[in-house]
C-alpha positions in Angstrom: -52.2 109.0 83.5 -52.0 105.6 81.3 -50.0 105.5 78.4 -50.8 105.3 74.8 -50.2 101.3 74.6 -52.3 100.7 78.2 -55.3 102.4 76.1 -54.4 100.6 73.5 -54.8 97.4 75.5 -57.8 98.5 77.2 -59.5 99.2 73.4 -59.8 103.0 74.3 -57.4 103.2 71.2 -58.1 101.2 68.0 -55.3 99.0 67.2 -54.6 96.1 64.9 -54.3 93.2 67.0 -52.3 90.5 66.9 -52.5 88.5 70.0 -53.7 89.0 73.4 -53.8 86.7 77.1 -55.1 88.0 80.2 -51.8 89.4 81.0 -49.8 90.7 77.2 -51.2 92.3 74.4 -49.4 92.1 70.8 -50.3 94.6 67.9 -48.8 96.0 64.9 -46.7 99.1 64.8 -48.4 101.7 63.0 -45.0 103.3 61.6 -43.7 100.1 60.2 -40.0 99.3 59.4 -41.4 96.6 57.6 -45.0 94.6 57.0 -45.5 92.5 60.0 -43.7 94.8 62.5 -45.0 94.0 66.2 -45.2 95.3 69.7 -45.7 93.3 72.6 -46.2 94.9 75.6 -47.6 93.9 79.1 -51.0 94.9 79.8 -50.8 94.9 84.0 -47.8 97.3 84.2 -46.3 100.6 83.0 -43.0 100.0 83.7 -40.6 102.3 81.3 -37.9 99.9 81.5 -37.8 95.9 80.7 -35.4 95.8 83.6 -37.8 97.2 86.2 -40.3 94.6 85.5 -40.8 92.3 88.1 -39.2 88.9 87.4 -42.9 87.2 86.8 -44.0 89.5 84.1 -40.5 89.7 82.7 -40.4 85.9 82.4 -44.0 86.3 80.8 -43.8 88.9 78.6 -40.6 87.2 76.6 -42.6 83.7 77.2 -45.6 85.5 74.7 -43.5 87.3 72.7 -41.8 84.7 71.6 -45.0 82.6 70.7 -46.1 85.9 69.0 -42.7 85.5 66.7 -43.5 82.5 66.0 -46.9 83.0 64.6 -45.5 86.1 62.8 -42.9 83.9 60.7 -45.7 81.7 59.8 -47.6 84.5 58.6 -45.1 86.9 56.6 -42.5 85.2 55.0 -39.2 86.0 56.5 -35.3 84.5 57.1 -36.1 85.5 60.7 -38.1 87.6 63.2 -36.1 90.6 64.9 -36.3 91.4 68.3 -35.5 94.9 69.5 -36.0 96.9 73.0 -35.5 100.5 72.3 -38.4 101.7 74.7 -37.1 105.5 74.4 -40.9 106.8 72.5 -43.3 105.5 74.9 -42.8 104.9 78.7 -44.1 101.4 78.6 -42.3 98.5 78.1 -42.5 96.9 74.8 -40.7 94.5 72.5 -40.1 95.3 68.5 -40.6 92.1 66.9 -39.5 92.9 63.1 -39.6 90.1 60.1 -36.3 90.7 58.7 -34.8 89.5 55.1 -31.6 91.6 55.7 -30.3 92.9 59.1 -31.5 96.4 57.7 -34.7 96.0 58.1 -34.2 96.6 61.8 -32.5 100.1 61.4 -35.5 102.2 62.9 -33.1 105.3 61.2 -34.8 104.5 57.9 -38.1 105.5 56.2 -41.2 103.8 57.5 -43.1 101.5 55.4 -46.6 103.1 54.1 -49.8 100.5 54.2 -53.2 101.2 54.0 -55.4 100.6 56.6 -56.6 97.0 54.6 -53.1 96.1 54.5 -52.6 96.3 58.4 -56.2 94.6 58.8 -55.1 91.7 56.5 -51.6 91.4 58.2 -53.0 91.8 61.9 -55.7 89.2 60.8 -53.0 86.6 59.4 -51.2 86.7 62.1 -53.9 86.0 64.4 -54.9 83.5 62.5 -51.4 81.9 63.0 -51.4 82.9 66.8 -54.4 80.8 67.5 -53.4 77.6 65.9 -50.6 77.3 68.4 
């Protein structure tokens, strides 16, 4: 049975995307720690663990992810973009990638941010927006 983020990739699940290649898919967490919280995950493979990726989608995945941080501190203003591999709530490998002002705002212990449905559109879109000028 696919996981909740392979549906997500496939579009069987609405998400609010924030980058995409044939191969990863990046889209924004819909129980923020803060605005601008993203998850990159590969689209190909459902491996639990970033470890048990092969070495080719490993290499990948970090490859887009990090072109997805970049385009994330362009669009939410930030002292830097968190990264964070916690993987423990869904079995599918996927990267946290968290704009941080303070090192709390990576504690995933602490309440979630609340945003409306325009508020993720309007992030997801400025971060796409950012995504595709690189």
């Amino acid at each position: 049975m696919a996981t909740i983020f392979t549906r997500i990739a496939k579009g069987e699940i609405p998400s609010y995307k924030v980058a995409e290649d044939d191969n990863y898919y990046a889209f924004l967490d819909i129980n923020p720690l803060v605005k601008g919280h993203t998850l990159v995950i590969p689209k190909n493979t459902e491996a639990d663990y970033i470890f048990d990726l092969d070495e080719e989608t490993y290499q990948g995945l970090t490859a887009f992810a990090r072109k997805v941080a970049v385009a994330l501190k362009a669009a939410i203003p930030c002292k830097r973009i968190g990264v964070a591999v916690l993987g423990m709530e869904v079995p599918h490998t996927h990267i946290h990638l968290v704009p941080l002002q303070t090192e709390a705002d990576l504690d995933f212990h602490k309440a979630k941010l609340a945003m409306t449905p325009e508020e993720f559109k309007q992030t997801a879109d400025s971060i796409l927006s950012e995504y595709e000028k690189l």
